[in-house]
ZABAKE-833071 format. One record per residue (C-alpha): residue number from 1; residue in three letters; x, y, z. Coordinates in steps of 0.001 Angstrom, whole numbers, always signed. Example, Ala and Ser with C-alpha at 12.3 -4.5 7.8 and 13.67 -1.06 7.14 Angstrom:
% residues 2
SITE   nr  rest       c1       c2       c3
SITE    1   ALA   +12300    -4500    +7800
SITE    2   SER   +13670    -1060    +7140
END
This chain:
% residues 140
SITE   nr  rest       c1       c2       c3
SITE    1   UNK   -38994   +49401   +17717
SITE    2   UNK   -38673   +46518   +19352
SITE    3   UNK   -39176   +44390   +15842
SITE    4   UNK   -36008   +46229   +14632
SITE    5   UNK   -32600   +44916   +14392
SITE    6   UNK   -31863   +48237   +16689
SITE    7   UNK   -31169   +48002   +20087
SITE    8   UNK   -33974   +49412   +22398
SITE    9   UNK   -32309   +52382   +24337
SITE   10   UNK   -33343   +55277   +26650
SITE   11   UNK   -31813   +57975   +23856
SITE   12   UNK   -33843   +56027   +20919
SITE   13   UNK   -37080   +55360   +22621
SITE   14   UNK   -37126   +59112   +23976
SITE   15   UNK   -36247   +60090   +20575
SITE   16   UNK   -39389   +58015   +19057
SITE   17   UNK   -41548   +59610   +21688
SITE   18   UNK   -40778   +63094   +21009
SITE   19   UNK   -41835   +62088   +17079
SITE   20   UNK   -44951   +60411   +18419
SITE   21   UNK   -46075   +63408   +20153
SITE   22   UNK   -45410   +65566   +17301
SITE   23   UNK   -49070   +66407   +14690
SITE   24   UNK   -46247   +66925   +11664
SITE   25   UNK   -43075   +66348   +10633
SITE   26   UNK   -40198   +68334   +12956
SITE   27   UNK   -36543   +68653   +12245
SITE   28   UNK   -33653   +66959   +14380
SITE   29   UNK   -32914   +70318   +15607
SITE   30   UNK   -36903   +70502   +17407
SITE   31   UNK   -36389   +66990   +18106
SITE   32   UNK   -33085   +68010   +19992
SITE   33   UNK   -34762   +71175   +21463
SITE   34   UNK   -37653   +68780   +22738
SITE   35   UNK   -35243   +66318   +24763
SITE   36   UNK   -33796   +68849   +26486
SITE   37   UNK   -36869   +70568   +27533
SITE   38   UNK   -37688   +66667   +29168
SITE   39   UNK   -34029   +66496   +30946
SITE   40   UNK   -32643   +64024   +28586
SITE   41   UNK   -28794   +64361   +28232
SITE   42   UNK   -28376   +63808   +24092
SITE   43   UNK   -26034   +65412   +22229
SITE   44   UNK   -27271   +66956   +18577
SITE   45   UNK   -24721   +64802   +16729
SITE   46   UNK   -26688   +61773   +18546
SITE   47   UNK   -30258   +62548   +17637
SITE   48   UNK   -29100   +62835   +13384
SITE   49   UNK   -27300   +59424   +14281
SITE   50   UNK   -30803   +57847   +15972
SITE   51   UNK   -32824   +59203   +12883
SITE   52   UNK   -30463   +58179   +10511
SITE   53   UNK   -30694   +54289   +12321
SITE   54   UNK   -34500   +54682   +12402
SITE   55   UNK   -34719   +55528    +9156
SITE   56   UNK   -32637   +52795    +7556
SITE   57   UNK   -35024   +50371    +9796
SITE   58   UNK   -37677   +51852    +8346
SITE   59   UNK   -38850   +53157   +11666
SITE   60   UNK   -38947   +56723   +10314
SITE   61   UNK   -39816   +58651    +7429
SITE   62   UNK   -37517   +61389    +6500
SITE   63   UNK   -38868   +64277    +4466
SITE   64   UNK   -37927   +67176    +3004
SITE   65   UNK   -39482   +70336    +3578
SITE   66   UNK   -38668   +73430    +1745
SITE   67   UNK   -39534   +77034    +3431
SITE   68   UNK   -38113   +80842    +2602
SITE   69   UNK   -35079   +79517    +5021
SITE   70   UNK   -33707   +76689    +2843
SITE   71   UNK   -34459   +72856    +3264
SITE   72   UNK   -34825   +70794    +5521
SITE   73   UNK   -34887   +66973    +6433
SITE   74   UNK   -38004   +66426    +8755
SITE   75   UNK   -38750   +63291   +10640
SITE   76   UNK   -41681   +61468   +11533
SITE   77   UNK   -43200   +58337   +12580
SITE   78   UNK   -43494   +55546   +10172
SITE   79   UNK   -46790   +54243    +9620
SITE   80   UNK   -48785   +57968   +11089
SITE   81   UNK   -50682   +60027    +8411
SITE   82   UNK   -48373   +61714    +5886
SITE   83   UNK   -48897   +65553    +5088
SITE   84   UNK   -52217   +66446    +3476
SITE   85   UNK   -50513   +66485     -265
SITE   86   UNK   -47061   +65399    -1141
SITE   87   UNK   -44826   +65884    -4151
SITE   88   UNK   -42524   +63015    -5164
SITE   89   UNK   -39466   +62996    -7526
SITE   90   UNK   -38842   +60031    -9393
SITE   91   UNK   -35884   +59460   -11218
SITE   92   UNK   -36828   +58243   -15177
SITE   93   UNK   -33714   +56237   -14970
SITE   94   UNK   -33378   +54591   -11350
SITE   95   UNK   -36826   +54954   -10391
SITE   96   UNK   -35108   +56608    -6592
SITE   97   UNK   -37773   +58716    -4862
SITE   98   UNK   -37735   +62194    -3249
SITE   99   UNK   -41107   +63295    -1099
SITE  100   UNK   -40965   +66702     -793
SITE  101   UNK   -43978   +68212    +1276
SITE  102   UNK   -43816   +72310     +909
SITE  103   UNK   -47649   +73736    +2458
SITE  104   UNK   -46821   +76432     +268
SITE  105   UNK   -46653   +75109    -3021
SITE  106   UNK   -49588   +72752    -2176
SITE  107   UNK   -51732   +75650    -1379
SITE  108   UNK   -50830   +77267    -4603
SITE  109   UNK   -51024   +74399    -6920
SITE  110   UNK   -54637   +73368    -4692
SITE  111   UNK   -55771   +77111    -6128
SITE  112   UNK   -54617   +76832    -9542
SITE  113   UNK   -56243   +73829   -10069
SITE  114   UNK   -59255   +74803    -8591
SITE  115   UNK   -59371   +78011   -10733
SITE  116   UNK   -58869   +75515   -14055
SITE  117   UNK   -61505   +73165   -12530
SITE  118   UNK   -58716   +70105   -11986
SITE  119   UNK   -58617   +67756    -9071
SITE  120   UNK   -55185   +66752    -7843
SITE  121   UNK   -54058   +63047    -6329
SITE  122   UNK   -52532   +63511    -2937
SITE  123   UNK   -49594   +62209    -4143
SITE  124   UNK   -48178   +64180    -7150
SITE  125   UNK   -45375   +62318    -8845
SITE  126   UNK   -42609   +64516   -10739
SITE  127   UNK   -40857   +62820   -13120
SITE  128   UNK   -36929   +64167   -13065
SITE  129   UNK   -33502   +63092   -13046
SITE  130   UNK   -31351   +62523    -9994
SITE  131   UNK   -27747   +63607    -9709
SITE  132   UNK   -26438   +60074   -10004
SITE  133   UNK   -28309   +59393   -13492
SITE  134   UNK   -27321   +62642   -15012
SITE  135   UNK   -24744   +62688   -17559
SITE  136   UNK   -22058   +64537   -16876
SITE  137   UNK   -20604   +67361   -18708
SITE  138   UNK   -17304   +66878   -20473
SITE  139   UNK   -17195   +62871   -20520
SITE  140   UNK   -16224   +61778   -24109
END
């Protein structure tokens, strides 16, 4: 952190340490739960502010991790070992990226190809189209 244009504070560095201790990807809601557990006086609103700031400095990875509840942004670490298998949209047009790591799909898909005798990358790239490159309906 301290290579970072960001300014080395009690709220980020307990914030990084909480992600350090963590074996996956957690949400800013755990990451909030964990700080108060340890006495640290952050608001929620703070810790999405910190991740978003870490992030941009490429001091975090933000993922997206999709569950019977929804989806939801998870943080980590830059630089520690990413889930086991990851799924990546990539935009045909602007080339932007989406890692998406879902356990569930990547058990299914790891037994399907299996079955059909196929061995998958760790990295599976979807080819897609994001919102922004989309044309939209109704433009002449």
């Amino acid at each position: 952190m301290r290579k970072s244009p960001l300014r080395v504070t009690r709220a980020r560095a307990s914030v990084a340490a909480v992600l350090l201790e963590q074996a996956q990807p957690v949400s800013a809601e755990v990451v909030f739960r964990c700080l108060l557990e340890i006495g640290e006086d952050v608001s929620l609103g703070s810790v999405y502010r910190i991740l978003k700031q870490m992030e941009e400095d490429g001091l975090v990875l933000r993922d997206r991790h999709v569950s019977s509840s929804g989806v939801k942004a998870a943080y980590s670490i830059a630089g520690t070992p990413a889930p086991s298998r990851s799924y990546v949209f990539r935009c045909d047009v602007c080339q932007r990226q989406q890692r998406i790591a879902d356990a569930v799909l990547a058990a299914q898909l790891a037994s399907v190809a299996a079955l059909e005798g196929y061995a998958l990358d760790t990295d599976i790239v979807i080819p897609a189209r994001c919102r922004d490159c989309v044309p939209s309906t109704g433009q002449s």
